[in-house]
C-alpha atoms as one frame of an Amber mdcrd trajectory, in Angstrom:
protein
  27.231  50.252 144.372  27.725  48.752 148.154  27.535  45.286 148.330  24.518
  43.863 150.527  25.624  40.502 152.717  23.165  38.061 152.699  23.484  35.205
 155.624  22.690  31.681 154.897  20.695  30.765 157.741  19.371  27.103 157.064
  16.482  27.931 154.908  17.974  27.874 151.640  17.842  31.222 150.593  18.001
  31.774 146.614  20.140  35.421 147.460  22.205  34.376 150.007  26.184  34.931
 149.653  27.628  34.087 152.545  28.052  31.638 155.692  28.364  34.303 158.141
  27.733  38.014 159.148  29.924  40.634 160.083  28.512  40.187 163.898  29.477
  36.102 163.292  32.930  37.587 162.350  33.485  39.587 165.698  32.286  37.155
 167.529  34.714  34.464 165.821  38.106  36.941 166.280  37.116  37.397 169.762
  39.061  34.569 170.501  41.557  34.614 167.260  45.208  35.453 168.723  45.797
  36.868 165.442  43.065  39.022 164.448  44.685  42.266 163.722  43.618  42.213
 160.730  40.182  41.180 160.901  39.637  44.044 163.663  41.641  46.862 161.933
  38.959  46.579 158.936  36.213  48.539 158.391  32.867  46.771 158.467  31.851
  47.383 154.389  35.816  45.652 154.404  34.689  42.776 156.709  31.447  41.914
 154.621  32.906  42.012 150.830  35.760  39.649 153.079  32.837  37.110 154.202
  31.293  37.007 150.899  34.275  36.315 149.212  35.362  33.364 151.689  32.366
  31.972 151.399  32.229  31.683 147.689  35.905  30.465 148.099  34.529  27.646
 150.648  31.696  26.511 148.192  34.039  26.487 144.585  36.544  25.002 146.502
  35.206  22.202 148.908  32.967  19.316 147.925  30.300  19.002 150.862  28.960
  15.293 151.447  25.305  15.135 150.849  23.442  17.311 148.484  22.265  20.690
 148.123  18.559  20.991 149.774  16.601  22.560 146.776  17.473  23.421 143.785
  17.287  26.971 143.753  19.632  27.949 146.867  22.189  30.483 146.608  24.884
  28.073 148.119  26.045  24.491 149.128  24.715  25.051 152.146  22.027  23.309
 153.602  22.477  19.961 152.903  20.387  16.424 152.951  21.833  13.690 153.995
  25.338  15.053 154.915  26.718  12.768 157.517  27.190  14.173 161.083  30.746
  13.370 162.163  29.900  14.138 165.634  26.733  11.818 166.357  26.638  10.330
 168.771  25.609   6.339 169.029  23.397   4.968 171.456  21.225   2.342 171.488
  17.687   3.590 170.836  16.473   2.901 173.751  18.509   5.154 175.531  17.463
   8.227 173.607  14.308  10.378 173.253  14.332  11.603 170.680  16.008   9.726
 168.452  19.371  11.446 167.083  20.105  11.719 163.526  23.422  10.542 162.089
  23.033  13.437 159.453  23.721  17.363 159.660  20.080  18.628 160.207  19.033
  19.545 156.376  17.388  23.197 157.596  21.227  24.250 159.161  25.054  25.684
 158.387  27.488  23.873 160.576  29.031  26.203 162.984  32.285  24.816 161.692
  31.345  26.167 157.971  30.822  29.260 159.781  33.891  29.593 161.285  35.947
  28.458 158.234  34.089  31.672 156.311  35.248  33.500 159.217  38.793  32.549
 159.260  39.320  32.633 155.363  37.602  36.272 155.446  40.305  37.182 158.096
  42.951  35.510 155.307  41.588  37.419 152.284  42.221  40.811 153.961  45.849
  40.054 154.705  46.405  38.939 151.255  44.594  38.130 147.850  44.997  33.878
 147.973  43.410  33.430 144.523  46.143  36.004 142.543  48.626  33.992 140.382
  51.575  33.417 142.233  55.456  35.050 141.625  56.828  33.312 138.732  54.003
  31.789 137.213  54.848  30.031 134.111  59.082  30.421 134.360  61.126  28.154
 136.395  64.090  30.545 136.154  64.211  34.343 135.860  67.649  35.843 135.167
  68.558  39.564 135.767  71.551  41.149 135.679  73.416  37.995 136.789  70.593
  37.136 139.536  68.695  33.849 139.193  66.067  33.462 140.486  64.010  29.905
 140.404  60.707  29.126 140.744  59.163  25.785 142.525  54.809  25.063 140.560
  54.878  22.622 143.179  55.021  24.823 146.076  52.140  26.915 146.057  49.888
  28.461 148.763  45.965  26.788 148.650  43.718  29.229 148.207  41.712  28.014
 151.572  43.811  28.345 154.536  44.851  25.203 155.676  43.189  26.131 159.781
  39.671  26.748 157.260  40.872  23.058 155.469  40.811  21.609 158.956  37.623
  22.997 159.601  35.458  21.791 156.766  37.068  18.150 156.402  34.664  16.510
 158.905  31.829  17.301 156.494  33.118  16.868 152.813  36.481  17.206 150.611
  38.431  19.778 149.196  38.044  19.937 145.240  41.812  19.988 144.801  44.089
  16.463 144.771  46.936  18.622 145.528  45.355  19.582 148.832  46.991  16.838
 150.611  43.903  15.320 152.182  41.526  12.592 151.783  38.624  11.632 152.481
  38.600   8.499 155.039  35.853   5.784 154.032  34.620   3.495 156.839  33.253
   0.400 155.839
């Protein structure tokens, strides 16, 4: 059984399973220096890749705001998520009025892109297998040791998809090694 991606696309879709398509993808590595593998995969490759990012962004990032309805497929839309990027003017000035909050019928482009980019991680390698050594700190063989560090461990989201996402929520992990900034 092929998979079938389904695009978020603002409107809170109860099937949806990703952020972006494969065509959001292309467009994305178009201007990736490093896209090799993104562009050496096969489309049915590129889709299970986007689908699996973006179920990686949602279990692994907590999004400000909350969830539009009830029944939608993914974090994505959001009320009341702030807008990093509004910009303040006095009223006056404007018409209309700008909100200081992601619209609640959108994706952010940059939730887009971070699908993209993890998708072009996953196909390089599997970021959510167990890593070498789990659960020894030394492995001796024939006179070779070998030690293991828990602390040093690869995230499962990249840290360029990380970047990408912080302006609009925090990752689930402490060991992530940001935080979310409160202005008061």
């Amino acid at each position: 059984m092929s998979l079938t991606l389904t695009k978020e696309d603002g409107t809170g879709k109860t099937d949806a399973n990703s952020y972006a398509d494969v065509a959001d993808g292309n467009a994305y590595h178009d201007g990736h220096l490093y896209a090799t593998a993104w562009t050496g995969a096969t489309d049915a490759q590129k889709a299970v890749a986007l689908v699996m990012a973006s179920r990686l962004v949602d279990a692994e990032f907590q999004f400000n705001g909350t969830r539009t309805n009830a029944v939608q497929g993914m974090q994505w839309p959001r009320a009341r998520c702030p807008e990093p990027d509004a910009i303040h003017v006095p009223l006056q000035v404007l018409l209309p009025i700008p909100s200081d909050f992601v619209r609640f019928d959108s994706v952010p482009k940059a939730v887009v892109q971070a699908a993209c980019e993890m998708a072009r991680e996953l196909l390089i390698a599997d970021r959510t297998a167990a890593p070498a050594g789990e659960g020894l700190k030394y492995y001796n063989n024939a006179g070779v040791q070998t030690g293991y560090d828990k602390t040093d461990r690869r995230p499962v989201l990249s840290r360029v998809a990380m970047v990408m996402l912080a302006k609009y929520g925090v990752p689930m992990s402490a060991t992530s090694g940001m935080t979310k900034l409160q202005r008061v």
